[in-house]
C-alpha positions in Angstrom: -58.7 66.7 79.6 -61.1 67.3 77.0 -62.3 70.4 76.6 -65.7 70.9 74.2 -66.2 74.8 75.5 -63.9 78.3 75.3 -64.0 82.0 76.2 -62.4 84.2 74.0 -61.8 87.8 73.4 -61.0 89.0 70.2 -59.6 92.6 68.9 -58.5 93.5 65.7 -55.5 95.6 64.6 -55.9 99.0 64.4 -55.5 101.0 60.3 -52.6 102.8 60.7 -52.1 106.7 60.6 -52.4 108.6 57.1 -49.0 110.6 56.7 -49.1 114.4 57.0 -46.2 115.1 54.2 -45.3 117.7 51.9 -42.9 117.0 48.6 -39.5 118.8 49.6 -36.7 118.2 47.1 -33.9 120.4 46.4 -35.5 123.1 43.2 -38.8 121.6 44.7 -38.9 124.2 47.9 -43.2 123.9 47.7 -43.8 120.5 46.6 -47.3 119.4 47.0 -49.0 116.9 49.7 -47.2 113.5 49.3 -48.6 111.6 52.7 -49.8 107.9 52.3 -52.2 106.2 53.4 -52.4 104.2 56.6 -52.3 100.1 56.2 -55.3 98.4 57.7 -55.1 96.5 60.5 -55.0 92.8 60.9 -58.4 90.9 61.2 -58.8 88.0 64.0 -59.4 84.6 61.9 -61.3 81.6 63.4 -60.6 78.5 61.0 -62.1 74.9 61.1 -58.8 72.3 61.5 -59.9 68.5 60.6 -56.6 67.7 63.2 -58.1 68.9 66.3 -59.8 66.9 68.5 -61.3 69.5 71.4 -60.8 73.4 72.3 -58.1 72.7 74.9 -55.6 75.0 73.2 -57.9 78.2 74.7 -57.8 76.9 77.8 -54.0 79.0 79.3 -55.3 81.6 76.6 -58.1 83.9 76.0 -57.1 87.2 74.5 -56.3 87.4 70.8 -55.3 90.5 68.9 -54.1 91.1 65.7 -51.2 93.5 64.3 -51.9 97.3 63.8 -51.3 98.1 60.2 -48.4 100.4 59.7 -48.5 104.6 59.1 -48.4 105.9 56.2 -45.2 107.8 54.8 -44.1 110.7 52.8 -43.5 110.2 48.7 -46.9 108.6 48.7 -46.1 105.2 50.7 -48.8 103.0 51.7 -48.2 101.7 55.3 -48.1 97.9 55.4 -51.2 95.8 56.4 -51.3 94.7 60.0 -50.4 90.6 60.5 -53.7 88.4 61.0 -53.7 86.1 63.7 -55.4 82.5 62.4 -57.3 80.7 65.0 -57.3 76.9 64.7 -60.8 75.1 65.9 -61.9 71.5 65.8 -64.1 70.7 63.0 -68.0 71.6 64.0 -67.1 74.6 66.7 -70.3 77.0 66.6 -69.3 80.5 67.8 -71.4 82.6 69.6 -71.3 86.4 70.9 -71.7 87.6 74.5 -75.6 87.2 74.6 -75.4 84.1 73.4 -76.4 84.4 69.8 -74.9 82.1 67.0 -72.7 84.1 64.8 -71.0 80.9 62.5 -70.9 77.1 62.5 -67.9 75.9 61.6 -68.9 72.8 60.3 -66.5 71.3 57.7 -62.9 71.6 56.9 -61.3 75.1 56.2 -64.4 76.7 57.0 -63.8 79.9 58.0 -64.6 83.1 60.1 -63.7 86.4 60.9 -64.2 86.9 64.3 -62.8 90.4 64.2 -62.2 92.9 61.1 -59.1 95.2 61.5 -59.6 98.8 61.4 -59.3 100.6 58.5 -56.2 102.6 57.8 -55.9 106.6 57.4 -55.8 108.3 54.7 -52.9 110.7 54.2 -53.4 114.0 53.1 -52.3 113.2 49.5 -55.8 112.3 49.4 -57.5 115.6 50.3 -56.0 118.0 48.1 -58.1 119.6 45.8 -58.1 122.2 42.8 -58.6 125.3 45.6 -56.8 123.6 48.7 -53.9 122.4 47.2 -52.1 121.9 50.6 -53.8 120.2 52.8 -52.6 119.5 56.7 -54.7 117.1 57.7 -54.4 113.4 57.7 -56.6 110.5 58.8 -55.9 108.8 62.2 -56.6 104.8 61.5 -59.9 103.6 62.5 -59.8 101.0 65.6 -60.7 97.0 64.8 -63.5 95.2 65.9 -63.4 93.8 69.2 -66.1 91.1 70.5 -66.0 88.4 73.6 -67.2 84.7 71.7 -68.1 81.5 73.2 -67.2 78.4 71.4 -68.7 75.8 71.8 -67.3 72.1 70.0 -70.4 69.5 69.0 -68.8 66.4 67.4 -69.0 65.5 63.5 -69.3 61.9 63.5 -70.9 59.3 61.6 -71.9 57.1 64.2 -72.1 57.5 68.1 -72.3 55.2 70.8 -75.4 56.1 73.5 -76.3 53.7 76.5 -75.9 53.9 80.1 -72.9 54.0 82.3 -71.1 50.7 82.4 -73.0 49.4 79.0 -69.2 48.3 77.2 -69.4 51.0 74.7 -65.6 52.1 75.5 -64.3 48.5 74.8 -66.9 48.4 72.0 -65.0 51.3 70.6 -61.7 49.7 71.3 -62.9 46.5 69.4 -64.2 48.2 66.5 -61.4 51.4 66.2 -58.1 52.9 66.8 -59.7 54.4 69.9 -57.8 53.7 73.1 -60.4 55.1 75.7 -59.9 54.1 79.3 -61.8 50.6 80.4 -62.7 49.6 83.8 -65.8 47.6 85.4 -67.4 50.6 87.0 -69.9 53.1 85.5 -68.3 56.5 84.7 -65.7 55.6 83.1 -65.6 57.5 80.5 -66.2 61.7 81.6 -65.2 63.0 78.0 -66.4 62.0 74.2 -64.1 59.9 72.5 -63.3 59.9 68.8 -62.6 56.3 66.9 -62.0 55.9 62.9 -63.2 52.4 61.9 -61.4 51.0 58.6 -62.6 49.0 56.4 -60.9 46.1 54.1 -62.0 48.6 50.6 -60.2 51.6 52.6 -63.4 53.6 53.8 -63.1 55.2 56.8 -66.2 56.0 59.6 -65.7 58.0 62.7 -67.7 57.0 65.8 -67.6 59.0 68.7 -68.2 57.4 72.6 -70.3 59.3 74.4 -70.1 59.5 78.6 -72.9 57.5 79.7 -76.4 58.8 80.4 -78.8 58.5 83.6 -82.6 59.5 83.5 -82.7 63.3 83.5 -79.9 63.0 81.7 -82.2 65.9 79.1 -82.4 68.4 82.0 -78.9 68.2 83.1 -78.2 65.2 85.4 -74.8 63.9 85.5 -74.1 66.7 82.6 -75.9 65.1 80.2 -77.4 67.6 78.5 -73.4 68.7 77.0 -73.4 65.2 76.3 -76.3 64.9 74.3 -75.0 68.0 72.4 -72.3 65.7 70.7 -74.8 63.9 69.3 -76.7 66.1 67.4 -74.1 65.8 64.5 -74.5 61.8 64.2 -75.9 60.9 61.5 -76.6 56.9 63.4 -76.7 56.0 66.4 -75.2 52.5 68.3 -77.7 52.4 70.9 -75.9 49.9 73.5 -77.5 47.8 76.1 -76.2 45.2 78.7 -77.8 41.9 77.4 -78.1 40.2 80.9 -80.5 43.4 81.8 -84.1 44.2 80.8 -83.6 45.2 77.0 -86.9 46.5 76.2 -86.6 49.0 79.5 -83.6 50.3 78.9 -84.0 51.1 75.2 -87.2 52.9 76.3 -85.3 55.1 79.1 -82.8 56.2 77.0 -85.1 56.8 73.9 -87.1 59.2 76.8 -84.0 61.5 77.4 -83.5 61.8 73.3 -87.4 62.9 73.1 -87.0 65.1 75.7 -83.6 66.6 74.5 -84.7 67.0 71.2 -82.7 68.4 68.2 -84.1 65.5 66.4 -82.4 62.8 68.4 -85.3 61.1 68.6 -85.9 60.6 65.3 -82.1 59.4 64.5 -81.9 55.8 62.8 -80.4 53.1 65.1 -78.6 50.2 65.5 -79.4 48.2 68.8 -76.1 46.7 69.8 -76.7 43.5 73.0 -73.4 44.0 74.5 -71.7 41.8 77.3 -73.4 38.4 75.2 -70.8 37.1 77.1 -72.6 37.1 80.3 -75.5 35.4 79.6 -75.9 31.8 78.5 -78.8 32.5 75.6 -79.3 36.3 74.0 -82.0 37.8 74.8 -84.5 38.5 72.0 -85.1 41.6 70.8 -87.2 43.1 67.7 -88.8 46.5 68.0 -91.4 47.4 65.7 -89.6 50.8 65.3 -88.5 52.0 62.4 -86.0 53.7 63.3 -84.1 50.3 64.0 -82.3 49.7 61.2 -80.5 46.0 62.7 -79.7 44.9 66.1 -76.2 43.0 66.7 -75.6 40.6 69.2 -71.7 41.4 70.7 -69.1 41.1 73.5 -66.6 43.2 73.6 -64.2 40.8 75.5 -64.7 37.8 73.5 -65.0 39.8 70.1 -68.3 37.8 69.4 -70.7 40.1 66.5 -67.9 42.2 66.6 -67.2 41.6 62.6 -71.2 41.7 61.7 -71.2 45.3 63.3 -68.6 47.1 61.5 -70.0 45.0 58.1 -73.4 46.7 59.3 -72.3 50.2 60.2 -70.4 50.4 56.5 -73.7 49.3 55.3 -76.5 51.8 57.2 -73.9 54.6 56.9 -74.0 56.6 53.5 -71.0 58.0 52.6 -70.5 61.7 53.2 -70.8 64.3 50.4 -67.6 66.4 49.5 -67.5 69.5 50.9 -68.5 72.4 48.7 -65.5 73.8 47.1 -66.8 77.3 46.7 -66.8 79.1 48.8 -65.1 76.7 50.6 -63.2 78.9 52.8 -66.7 80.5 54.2 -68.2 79.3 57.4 -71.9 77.6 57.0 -73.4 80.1 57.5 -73.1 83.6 59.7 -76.1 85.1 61.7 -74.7 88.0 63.0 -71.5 90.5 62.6 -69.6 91.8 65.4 -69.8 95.9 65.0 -66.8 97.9 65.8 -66.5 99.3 68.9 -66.5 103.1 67.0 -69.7 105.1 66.0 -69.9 105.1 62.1 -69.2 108.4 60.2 -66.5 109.3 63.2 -63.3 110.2 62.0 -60.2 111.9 63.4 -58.0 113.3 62.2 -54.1 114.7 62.9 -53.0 118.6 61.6 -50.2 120.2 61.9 -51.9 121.6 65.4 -53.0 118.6 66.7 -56.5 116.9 66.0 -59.7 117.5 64.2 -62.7 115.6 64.8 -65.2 114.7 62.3 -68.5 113.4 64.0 -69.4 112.5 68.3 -65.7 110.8 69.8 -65.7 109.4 73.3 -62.7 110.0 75.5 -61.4 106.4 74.9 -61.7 106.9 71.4 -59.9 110.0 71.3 -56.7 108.0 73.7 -57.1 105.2 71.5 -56.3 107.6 68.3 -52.8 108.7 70.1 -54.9 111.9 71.8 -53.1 113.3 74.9 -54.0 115.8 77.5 -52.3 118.4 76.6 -53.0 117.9 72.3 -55.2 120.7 70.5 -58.6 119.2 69.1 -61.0 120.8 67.3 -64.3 119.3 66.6 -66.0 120.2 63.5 -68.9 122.1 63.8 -68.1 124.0 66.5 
């Protein structure tokens, strides 16, 4: 089952604990602070995988966290960083936070996000000795990771796209013309998911051209779901607008030229190629010529006898410019990011672990102070108080 949408939640590791220490070596009976820092915690990684086809993988799973980072230890040892956990996605996956706001587009190979910074680790109290307190029991707790619910949602990169009503031939048009092997049957509805096709041709170049469920009037406002379907389309860069050549050409290219006005996105504006499917059917093809500039050629096919077949591929190699290498640097950055997940803690809070309990450096809510190793029966002070 294809799956083009994905609820997720997302936490990253926590920074593990600064080390309360002191140096104690035989001759060495007052040795000075030696507690190291905390490592910081792992960070939740969304990354854009040119393999995948769809967000099925999130469908059992929702929950990601990454690894805490280690604590700190005595003779000035640095805890280790906490694991990431790497989050593969289909190429063009847009992520978006709980209010529905776009955070990253995802929209070439190895583009990348972080969904969710780990927390930074402690300090230990190597780090807060000083000329007049030379023996400092304090240490830093590690601060928690950021934590955020995300929607996915997949639109399709491909260069061309098939659009037409149910039952037009565009899945045994794809057959024909690809390595696609979508289901065909003589009934509308057919296909219920996109399907992704790479078309060769003889000088090696390679196109992808994605089948699209087919649309009904009102398709723009939701009927039969085709407002997601019109989403995958927005990424086309042409468009093989397919119609049954036994039925009223000029009609139907108008209906379905409606729905991509009203949709918007710029469908509308998207250059075409008029495919006459099912030729096959009727004993003369109709005639068709749009003054429309947007029509770059219209094709005359049938899927089951292979007729045009050869003159649309030539014609698709021809109308479709070849893509642009992805930028190198920073190559490993998404597109481009709106908006940052903030961590779950108030800035300028820290805590902090003495050899009596805890100290408290700013305003800490209850689940901040359990999430920090607190317990009920610990000794906290707050600062300030």
């Amino acid at each position: 089952m294809f799956n083009d949408r994905a609820r997720i939640r997302v936490q990253g590791g926590r920074g593990g604990d600064g080390a309360l220490s002191f140096r104690r070596e035989k001759y060495v009976p007052k040795g000075g602070p030696d507690g190291g820092d905390g490592g910081d915690g792992g960070d939740v990684v969304l990354l854009a995988d040119p393999d995948l086809r769809d967000l099925s993988s999130f469908r059992r799973r929702g929950r990601f966290a990454a690894k805490r980072g280690r604590h700190g230890e005595g003779s000035n040892r640095k805890g280790a960083d906490g694991d990431d956990v790497e989050l593969r996605v289909p190429v063009g996956t847009q992520v978006l936070d709980a209010e529905g706001r776009l955070l990253a587009d995802l929209a070439h190979p190895g583009a990348r996000l972080v969904a969710a910074h780990g927390g930074r680790g402690g300090a230990g109290n190597k780090r807060f000795a000083t000329p007049t307190h030379q023996a400092p029991r304090l240490a830093e707790v590690g601060s928690p990771g950021e934590e955020a619910e995300l929607e996915l949602r997949l639109k399709l990169l491909a260069d061309a796209a098939l659009l037409g009503f149910p039952n037009a031939g565009k899945s045994s048009l794809l057959r024909r013309i690809s390595n696609a092997t979508p289901k065909v049957a003589d009934y509308p509805f057919t296909t219920l998911a996109p399907v992704l096709g790479t078309v060769d041709a003889p000088d090696g170049r390679q196109l992808t051209v994605a089948d699209v469920p087919g649309l009904l009037e009102g398709a723009s406002e939701g009927v039969g779901l085709g407002d997601e379907f019109l989403a995958h389309l927005e990424r086309a860069r042409l468009f093989l607008h397919v119609i049954e050549a036994h039925e009223d050409v000029e009609e139907r290219f108008r209906a379905i030229d409606r729905e991509l006005a009203a949709y918007g996105a710029g469908l509308a504006e998207r250059p075409q190629i008029v495919v006459l499917n099912k030729a096959d059917l009727v004993v003369e093809a109709p005639s068709f010529d749009p003054d429309d500039r947007r029509v770059l050629g219209v094709v005359v096919t049938s899927a089951a006898t292979g007729r045009g077949v050869a003159d649309l591929k030539r014609l698709l190699f021809e109308l479709v410019p070849e893509r642009a290498a992805a930028p190198s640097a920073p190559a490993e950055l998404a597109d481009f990011l709106v908006y940052r997940p903030r961590p779950p803690h108030r800035r300028g809070t820290r805590i902090f672990r003495t050899d009596r309990g805890y100290r408290v450096r700013g305003e800490a809510t209850d689940e901040e102070l359990r999430a920090a190793g607190v317990r009920a029966d610990d000794v906290v002070e707050f600062e300030g108080e």
